[in-house]
DRENPA-3360 file (N, C-alpha, C; in nm, 2 decimals, always signed):
BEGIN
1 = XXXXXXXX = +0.25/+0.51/+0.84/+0.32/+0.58/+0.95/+0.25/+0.72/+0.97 ~ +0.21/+0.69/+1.10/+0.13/+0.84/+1.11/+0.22/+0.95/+1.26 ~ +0.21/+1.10/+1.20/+0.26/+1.16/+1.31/+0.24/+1.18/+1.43 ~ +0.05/+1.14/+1.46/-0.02/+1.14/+1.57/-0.05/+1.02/+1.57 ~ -0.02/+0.92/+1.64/-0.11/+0.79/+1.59/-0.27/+0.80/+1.70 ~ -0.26/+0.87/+1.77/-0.40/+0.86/+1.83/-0.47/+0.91/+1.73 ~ -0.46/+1.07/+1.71/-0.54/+1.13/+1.64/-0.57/+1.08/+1.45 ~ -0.42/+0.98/+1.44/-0.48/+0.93/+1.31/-0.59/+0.80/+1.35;
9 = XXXXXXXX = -0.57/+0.71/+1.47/-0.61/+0.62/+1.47/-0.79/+0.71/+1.47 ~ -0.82/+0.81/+1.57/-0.96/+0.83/+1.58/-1.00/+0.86/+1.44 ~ -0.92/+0.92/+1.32/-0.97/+0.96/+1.18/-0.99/+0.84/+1.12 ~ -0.93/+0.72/+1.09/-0.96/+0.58/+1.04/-1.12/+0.55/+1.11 ~ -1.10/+0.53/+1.25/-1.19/+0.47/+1.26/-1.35/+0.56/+1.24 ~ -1.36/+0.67/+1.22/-1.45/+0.77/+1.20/-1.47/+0.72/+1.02 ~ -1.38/+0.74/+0.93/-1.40/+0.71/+0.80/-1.42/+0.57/+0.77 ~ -1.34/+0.43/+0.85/-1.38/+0.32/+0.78/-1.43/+0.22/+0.87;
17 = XXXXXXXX = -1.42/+0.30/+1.00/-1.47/+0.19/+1.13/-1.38/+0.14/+1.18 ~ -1.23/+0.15/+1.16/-1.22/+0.06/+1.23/-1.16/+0.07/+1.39 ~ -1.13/-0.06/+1.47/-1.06/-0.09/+1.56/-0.90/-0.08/+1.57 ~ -0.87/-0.11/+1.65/-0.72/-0.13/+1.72/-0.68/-0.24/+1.86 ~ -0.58/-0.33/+1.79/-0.51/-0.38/+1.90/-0.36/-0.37/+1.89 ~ -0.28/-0.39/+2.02/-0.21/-0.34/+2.04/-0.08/-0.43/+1.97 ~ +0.04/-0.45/+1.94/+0.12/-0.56/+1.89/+0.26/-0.57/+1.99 ~ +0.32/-0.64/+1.95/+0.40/-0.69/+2.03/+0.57/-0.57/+2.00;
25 = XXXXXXXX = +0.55/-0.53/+1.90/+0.65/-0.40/+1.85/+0.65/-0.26/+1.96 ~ +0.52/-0.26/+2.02/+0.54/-0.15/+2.15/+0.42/-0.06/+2.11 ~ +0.41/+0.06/+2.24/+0.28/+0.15/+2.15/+0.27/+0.20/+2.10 ~ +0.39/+0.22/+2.03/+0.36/+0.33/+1.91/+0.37/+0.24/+1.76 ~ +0.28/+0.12/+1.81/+0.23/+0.07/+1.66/+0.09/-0.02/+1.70 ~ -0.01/-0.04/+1.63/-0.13/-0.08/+1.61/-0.16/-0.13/+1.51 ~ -0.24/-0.25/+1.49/-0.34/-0.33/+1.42/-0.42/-0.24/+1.40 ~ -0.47/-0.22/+1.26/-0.62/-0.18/+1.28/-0.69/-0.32/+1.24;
33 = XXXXXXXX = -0.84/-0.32/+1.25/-0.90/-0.43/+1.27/-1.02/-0.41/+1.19 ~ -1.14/-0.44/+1.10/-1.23/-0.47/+1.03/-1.30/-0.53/+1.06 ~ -1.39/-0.52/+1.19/-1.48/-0.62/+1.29/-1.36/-0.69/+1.37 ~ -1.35/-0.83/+1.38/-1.23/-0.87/+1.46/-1.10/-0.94/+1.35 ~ -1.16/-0.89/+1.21/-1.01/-0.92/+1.09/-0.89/-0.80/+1.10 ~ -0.80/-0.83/+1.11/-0.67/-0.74/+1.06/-0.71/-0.70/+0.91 ~ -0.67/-0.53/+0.91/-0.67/-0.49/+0.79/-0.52/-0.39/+0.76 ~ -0.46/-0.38/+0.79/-0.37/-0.27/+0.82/-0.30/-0.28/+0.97;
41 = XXXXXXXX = -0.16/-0.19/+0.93/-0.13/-0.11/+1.04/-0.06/+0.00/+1.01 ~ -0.09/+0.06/+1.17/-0.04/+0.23/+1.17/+0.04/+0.22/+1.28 ~ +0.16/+0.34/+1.25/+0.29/+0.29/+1.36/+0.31/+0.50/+1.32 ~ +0.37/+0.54/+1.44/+0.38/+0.65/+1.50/+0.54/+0.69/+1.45 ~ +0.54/+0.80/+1.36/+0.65/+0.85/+1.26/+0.75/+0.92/+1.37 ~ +0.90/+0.88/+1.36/+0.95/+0.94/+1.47/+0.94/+1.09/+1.48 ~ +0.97/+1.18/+1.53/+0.95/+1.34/+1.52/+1.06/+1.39/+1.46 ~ +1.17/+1.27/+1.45/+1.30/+1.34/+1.40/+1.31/+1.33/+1.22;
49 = XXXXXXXX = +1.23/+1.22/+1.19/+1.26/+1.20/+1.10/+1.13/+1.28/+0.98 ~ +1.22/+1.37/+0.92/+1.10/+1.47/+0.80/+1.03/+1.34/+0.69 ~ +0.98/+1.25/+0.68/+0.94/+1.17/+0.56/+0.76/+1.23/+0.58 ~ +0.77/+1.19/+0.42/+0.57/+1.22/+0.41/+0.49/+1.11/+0.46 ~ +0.41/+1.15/+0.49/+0.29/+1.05/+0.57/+0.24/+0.99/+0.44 ~ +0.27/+0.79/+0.43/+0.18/+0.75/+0.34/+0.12/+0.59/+0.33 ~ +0.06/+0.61/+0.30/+0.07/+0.40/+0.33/+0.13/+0.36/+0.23 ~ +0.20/+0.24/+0.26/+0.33/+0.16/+0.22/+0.30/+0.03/+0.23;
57 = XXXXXXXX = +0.26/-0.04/+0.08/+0.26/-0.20/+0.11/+0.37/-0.26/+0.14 ~ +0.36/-0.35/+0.19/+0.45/-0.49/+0.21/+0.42/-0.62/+0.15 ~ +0.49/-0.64/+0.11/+0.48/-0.79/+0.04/+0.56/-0.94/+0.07 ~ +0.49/-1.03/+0.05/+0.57/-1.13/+0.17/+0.65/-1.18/+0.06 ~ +0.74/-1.23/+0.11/+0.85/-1.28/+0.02/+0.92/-1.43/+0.08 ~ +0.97/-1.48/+0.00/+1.01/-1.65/+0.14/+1.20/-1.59/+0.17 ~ +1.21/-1.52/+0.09/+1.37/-1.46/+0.17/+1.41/-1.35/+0.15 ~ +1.44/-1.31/+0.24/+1.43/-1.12/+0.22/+1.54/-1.04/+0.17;
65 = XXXXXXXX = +1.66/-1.17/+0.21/+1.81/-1.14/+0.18/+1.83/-1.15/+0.01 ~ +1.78/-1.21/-0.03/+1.75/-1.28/-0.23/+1.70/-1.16/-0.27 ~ +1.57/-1.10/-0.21/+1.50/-1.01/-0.23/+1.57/-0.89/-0.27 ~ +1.61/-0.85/-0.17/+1.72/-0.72/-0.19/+1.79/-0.74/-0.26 ~ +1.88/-0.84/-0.27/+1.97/-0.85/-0.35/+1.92/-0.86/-0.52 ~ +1.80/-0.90/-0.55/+1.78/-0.85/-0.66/+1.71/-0.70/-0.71 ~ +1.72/-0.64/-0.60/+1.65/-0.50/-0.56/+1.75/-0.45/-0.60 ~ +1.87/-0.48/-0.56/+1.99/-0.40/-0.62/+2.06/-0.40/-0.71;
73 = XXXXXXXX = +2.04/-0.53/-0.73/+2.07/-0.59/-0.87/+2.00/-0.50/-1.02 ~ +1.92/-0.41/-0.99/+1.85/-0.40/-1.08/+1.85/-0.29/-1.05 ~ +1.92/-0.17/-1.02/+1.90/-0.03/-0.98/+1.84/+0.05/-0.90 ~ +1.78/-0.01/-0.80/+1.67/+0.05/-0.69/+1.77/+0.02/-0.52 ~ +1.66/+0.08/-0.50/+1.74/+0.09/-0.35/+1.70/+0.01/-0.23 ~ +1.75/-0.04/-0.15/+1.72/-0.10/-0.01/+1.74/-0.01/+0.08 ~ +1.67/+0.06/+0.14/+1.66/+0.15/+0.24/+1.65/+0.14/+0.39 ~ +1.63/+0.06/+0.44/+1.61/-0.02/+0.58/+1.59/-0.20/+0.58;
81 = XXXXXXXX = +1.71/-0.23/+0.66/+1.68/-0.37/+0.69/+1.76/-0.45/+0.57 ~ +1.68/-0.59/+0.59/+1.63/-0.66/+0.64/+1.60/-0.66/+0.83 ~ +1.54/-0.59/+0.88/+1.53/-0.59/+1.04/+1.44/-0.70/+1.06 ~ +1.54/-0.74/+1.17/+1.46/-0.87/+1.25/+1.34/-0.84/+1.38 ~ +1.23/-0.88/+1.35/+1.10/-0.89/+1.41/+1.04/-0.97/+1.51 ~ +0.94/-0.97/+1.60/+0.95/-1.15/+1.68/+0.86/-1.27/+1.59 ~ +0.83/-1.18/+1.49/+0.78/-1.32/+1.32/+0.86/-1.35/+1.24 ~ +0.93/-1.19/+1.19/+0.96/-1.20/+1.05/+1.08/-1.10/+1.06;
89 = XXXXXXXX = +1.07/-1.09/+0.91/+1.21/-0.99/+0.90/+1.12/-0.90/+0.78 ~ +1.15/-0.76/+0.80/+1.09/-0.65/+0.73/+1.18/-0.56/+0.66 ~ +1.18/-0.52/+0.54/+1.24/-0.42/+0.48/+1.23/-0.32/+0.40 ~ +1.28/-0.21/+0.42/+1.20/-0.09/+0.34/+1.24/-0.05/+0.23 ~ +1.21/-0.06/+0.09/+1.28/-0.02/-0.02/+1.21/+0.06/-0.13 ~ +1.30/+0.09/-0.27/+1.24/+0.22/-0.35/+1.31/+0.14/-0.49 ~ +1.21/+0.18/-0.52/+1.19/+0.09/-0.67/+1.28/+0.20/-0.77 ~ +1.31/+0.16/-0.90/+1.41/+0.27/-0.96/+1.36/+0.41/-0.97;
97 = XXXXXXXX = +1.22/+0.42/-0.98/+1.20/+0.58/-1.02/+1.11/+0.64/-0.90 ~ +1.16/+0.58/-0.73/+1.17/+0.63/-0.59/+1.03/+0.60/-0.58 ~ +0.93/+0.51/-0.59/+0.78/+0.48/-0.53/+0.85/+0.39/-0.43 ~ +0.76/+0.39/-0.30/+0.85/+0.31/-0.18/+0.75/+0.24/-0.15 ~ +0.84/+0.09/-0.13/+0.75/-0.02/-0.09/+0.83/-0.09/+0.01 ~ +0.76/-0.21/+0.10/+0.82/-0.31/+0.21/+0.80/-0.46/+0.14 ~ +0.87/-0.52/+0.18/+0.85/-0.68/+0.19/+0.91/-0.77/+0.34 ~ +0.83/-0.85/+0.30/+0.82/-0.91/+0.46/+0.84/-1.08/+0.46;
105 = XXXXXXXX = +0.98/-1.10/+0.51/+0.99/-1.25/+0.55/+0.95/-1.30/+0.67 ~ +0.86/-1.40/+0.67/+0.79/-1.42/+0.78/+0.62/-1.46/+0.81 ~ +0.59/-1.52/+0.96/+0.48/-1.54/+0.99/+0.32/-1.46/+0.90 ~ +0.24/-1.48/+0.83/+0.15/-1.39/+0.80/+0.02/-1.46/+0.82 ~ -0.08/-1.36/+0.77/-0.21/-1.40/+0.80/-0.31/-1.50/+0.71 ~ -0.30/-1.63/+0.77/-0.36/-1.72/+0.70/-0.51/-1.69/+0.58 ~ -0.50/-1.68/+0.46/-0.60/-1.66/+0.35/-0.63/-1.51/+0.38 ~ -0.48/-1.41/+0.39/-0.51/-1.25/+0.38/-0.46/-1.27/+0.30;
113 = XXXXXXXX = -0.50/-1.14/+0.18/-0.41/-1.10/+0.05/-0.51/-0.95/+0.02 ~ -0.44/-0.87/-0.10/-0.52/-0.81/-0.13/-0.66/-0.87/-0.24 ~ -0.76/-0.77/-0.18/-0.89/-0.83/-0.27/-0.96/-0.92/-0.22 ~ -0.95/-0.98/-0.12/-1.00/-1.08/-0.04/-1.04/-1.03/+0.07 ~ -1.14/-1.07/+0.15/-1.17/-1.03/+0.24/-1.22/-0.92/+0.33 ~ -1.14/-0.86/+0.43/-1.10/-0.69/+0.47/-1.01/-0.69/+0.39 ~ -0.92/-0.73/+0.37/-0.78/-0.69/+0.31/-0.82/-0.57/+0.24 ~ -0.71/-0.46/+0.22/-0.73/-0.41/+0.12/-0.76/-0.38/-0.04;
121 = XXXXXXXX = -0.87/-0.34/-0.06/-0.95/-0.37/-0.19/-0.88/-0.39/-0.28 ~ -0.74/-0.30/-0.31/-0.65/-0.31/-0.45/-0.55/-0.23/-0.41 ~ -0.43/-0.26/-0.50/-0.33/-0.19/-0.51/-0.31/-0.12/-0.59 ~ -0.22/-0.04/-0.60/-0.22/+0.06/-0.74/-0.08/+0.11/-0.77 ~ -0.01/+0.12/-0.87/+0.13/+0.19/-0.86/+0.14/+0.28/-0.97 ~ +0.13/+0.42/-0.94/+0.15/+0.53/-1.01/+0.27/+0.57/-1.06 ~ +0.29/+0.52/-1.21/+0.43/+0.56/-1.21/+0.43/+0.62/-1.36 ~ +0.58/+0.59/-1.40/+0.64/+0.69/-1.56/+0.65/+0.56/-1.60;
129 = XXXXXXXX = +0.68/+0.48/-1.61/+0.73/+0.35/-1.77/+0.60/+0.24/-1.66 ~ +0.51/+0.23/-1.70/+0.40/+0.14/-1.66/+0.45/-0.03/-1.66 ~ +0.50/-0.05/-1.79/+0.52/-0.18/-1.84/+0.68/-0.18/-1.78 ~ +0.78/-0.13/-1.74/+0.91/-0.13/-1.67/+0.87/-0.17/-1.53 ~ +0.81/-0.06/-1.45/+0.77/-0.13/-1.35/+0.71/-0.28/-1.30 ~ +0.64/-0.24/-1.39/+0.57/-0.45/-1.36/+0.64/-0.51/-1.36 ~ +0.70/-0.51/-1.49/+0.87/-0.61/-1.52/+0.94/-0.61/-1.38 ~ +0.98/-0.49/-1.33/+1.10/-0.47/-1.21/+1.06/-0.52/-1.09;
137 = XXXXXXXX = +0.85/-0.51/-1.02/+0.82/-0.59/-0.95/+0.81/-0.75/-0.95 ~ +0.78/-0.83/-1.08/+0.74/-0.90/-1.11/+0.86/-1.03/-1.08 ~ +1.00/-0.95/-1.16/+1.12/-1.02/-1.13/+1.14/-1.01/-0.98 ~ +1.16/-0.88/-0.89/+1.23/-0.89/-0.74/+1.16/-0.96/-0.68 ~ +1.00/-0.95/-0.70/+0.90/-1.07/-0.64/+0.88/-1.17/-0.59 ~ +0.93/-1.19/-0.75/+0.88/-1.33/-0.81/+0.77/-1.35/-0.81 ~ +0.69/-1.29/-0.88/+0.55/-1.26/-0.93/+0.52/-1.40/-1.02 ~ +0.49/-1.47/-1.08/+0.45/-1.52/-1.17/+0.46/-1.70/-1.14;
145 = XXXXXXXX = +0.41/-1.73/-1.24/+0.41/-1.91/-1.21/+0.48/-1.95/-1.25 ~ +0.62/-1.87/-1.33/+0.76/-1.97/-1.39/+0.87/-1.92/-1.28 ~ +0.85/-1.92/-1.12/+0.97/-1.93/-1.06/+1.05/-1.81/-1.01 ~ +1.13/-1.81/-0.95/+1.23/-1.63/-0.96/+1.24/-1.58/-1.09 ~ +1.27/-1.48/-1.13/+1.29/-1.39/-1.23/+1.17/-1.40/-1.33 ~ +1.08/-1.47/-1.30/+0.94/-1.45/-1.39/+0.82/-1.38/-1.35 ~ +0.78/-1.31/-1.48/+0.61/-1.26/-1.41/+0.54/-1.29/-1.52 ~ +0.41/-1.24/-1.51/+0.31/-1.23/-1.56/+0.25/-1.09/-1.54;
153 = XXXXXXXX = +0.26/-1.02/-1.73/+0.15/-0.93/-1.72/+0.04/-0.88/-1.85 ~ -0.03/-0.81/-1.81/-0.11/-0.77/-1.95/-0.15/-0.64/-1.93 ~ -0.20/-0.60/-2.05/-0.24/-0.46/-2.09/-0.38/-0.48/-2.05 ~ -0.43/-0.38/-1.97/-0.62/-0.42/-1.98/-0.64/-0.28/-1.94 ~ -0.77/-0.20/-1.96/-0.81/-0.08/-1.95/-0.70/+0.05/-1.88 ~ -0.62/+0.03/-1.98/-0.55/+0.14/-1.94/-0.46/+0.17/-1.84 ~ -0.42/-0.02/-1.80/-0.35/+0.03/-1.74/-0.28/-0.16/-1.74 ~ -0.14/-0.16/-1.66/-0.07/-0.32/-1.68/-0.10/-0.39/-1.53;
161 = XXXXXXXX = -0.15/-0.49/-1.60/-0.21/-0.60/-1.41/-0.08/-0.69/-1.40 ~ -0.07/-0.73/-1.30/+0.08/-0.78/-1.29/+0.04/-0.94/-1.18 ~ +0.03/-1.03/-1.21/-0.09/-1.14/-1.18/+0.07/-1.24/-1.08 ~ +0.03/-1.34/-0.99/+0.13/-1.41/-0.95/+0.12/-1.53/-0.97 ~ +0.05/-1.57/-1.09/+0.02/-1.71/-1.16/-0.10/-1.73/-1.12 ~ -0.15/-1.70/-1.04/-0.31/-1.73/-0.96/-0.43/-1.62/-0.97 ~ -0.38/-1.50/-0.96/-0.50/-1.40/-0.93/-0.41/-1.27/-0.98 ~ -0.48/-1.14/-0.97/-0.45/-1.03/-1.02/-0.36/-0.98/-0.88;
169 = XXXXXXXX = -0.23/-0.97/-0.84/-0.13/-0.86/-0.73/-0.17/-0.72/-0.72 ~ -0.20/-0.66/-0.87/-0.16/-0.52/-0.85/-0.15/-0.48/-0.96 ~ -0.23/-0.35/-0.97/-0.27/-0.29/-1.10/-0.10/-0.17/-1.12 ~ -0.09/-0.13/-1.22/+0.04/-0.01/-1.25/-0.01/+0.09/-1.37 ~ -0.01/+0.18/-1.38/-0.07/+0.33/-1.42/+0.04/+0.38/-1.47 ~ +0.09/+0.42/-1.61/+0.16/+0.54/-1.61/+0.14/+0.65/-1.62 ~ +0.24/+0.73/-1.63/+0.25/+0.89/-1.63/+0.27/+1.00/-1.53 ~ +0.28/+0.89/-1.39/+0.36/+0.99/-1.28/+0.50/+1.07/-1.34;
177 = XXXXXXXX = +0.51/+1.17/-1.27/+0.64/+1.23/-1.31/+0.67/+1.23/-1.13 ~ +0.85/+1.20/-1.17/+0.88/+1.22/-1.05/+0.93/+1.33/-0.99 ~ +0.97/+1.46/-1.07/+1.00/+1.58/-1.00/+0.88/+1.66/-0.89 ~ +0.74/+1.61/-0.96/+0.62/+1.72/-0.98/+0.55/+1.74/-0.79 ~ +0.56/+1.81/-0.79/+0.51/+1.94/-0.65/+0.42/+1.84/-0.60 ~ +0.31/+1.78/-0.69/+0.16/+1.72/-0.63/+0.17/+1.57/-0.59 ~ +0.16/+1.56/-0.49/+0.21/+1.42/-0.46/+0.16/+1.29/-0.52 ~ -0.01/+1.34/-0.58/-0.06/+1.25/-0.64/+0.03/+1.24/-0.78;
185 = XXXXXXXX = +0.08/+1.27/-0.83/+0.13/+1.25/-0.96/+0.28/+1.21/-0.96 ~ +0.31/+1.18/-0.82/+0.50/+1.16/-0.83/+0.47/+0.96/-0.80 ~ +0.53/+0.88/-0.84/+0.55/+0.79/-0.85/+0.56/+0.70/-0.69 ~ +0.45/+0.64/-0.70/+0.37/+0.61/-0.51/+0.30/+0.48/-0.56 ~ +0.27/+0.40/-0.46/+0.18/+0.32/-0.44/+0.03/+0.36/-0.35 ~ -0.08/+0.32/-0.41/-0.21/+0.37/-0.41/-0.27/+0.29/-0.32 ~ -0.36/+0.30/-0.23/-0.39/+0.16/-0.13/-0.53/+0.25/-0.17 ~ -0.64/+0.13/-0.19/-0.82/+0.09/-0.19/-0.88/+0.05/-0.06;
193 = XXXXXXXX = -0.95/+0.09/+0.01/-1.07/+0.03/+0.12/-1.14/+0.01/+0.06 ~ -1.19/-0.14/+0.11/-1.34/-0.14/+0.07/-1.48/-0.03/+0.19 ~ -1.53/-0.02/+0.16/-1.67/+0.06/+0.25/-1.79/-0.01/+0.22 ~ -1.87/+0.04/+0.32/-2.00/+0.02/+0.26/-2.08/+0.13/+0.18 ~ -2.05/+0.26/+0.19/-2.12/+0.39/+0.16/-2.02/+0.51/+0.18 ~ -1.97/+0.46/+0.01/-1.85/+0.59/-0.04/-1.89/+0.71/+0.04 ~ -1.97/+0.76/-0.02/-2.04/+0.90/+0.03/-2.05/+0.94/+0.16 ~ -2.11/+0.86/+0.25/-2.09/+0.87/+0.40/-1.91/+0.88/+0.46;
201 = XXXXXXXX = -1.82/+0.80/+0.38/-1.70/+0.78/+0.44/-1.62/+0.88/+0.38 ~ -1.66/+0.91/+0.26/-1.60/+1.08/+0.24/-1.62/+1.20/+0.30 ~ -1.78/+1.20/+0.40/-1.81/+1.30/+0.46/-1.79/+1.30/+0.55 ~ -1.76/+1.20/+0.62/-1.65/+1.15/+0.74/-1.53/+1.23/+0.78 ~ -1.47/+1.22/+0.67/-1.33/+1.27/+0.62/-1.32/+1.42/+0.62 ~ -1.42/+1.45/+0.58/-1.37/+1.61/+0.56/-1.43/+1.63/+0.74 ~ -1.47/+1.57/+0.79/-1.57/+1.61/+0.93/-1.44/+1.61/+1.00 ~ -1.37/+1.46/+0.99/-1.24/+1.44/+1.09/-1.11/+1.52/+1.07;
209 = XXXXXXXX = -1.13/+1.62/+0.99/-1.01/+1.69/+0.97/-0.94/+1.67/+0.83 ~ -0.95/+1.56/+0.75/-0.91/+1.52/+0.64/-1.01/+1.60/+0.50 ~ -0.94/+1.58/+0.41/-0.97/+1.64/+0.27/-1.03/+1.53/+0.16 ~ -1.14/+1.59/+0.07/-1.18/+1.49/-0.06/-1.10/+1.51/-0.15 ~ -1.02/+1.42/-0.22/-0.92/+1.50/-0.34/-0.99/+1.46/-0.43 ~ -1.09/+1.38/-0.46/-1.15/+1.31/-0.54/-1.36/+1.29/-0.49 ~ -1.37/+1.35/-0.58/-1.52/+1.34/-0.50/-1.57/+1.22/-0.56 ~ -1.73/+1.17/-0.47/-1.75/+1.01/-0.54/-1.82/+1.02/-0.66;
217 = XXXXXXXX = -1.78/+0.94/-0.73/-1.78/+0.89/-0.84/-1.76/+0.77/-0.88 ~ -1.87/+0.71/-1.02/-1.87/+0.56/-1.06/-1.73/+0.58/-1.17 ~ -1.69/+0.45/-1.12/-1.60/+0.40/-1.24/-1.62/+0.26/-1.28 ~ -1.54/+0.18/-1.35/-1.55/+0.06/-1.39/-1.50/+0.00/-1.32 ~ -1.46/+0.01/-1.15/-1.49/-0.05/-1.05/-1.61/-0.09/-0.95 ~ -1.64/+0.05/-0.98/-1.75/+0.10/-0.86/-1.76/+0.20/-0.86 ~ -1.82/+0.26/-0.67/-1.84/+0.39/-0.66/-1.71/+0.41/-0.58 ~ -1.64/+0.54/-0.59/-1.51/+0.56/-0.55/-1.51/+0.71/-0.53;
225 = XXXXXXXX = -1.40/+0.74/-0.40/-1.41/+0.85/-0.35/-1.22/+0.85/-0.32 ~ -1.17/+0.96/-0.36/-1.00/+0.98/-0.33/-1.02/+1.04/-0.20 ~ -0.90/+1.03/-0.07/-0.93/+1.10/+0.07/-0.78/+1.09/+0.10 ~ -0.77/+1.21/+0.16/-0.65/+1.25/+0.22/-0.63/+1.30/+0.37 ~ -0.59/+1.19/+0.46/-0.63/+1.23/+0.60/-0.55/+1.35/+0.65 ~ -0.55/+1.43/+0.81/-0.52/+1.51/+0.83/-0.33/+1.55/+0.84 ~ -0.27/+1.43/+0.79/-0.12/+1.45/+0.80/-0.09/+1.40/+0.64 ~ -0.16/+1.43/+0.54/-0.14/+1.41/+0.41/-0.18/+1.25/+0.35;
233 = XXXXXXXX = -0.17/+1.16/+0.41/-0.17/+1.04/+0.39/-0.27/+1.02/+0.27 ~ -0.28/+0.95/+0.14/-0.38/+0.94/+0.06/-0.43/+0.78/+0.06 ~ -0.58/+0.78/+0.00/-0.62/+0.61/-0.01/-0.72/+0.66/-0.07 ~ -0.81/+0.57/-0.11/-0.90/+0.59/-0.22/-1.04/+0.46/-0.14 ~ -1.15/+0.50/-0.13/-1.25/+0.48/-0.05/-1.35/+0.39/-0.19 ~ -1.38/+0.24/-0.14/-1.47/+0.18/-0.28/-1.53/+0.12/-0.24 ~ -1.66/+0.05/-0.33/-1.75/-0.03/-0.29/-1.70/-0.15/-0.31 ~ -1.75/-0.26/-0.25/-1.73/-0.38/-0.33/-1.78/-0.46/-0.44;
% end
């Protein structure tokens, strides 16, 4: 959700390329595009409402009503919806120690996921009890190959992968605190681009008005650049 969506749309496409089409929700929401793939969307933050600018996964779920209900079941909050869509049904919620996420009943994009494709490179959840969270995703999910209330996870470089019986969902990090001033350290979900040329898409960013919070650098993913566009929004820029 962006405050300007023009002015965010021109910043995206300056740092990762991309496009825009229009959706059936009205104009103050957009597809962005990855050549002619869907990668995202950006939807225009109402002016009344004070919330911070951030990207917010969604996750598809086969019922949205189960969903929640084990969202609440378990001490977190359902915060918008289930609202009905001309696909699906969408809902906005906050996990117990307030990182905010969507899940989505409904129509989606045949062989999208993260890590595939354009899709977004990875996910990330920055939080305090690393191994709670996975657990608390894993069950509302249904993450894992034994059914509702099962997941799958492991410990690997520092951090817990949380797998849906088939492939890796989503990496989780602890040691956010959730009082602390700096946004990077309060308990959020982390969204990855892939690029072609970290470097170039970081320099991008500081050109379009946006900030490096992270300069590029190799890790045991790749080469990787942290970026914060001009209404705060953060993501993290990688090779493949």
């Amino acid at each position: 959700m962006a405050r300007d969506l023009g002015a965010s749309q021109s910043f995206y496409t300056a740092v990762l390329g991309w496009t825009y089409r229009p959706t059936s929700l009205g104009e103050d929401f957009s597809v962005a595009l990855s050549g002619r793939s869907p990668v995202a969307g950006i939807g225009a933050l109402a002016p009344s409402l004070q919330a911070a600018v951030a990207w917010t996964p969604y996750f598809a779920v086969a019922d949205a009503d189960a969903t929640a209900a084990r969202i609440r079941e378990r001490g977190a909050t359902v915060a918008v919806g289930p609202l009905a869509m001309s696909t699906g049904r969408a809902t906005l919620a906050a996990d117990p120690d307030g990182a905010v996420f969507g899940f989505w009943e409904g129509r989606t994009i045949p062989g999208w996921s993260v890590g595939r494709g354009v899709g977004p490179a990875r996910l990330e959840l920055r939080t305090r009890d690393a191994f709670g969270a996975a657990i608390f995703y894993g069950e509302v999910l249904g993450w894992g190959s034994g059914g509702p209330d099962s997941c799958e996870v492991r410990y690997e470089d520092d951090q817990v992968l949380v797998s849906d019986g088939t492939h890796v969902v989503a990496a989780v990090r602890g040691g956010a605190v959730e009082s602390a001033p700096d946004p990077q350290v309060r308990p959020r979900w982390h969204v990855y681009f892939h690029v072609a040329d970290v470097n170039a898409s970081a320099g991008a960013a500081a050109a379009a008005g946006g900030a490096v919070m992270a300069p590029p650098s190799a890790s045991g993913r790749g080469h990787e650049a942290t970026v914060r566009d001009p209404d705060g929004g953060l993501f993290t820029v990688t090779t493949p």
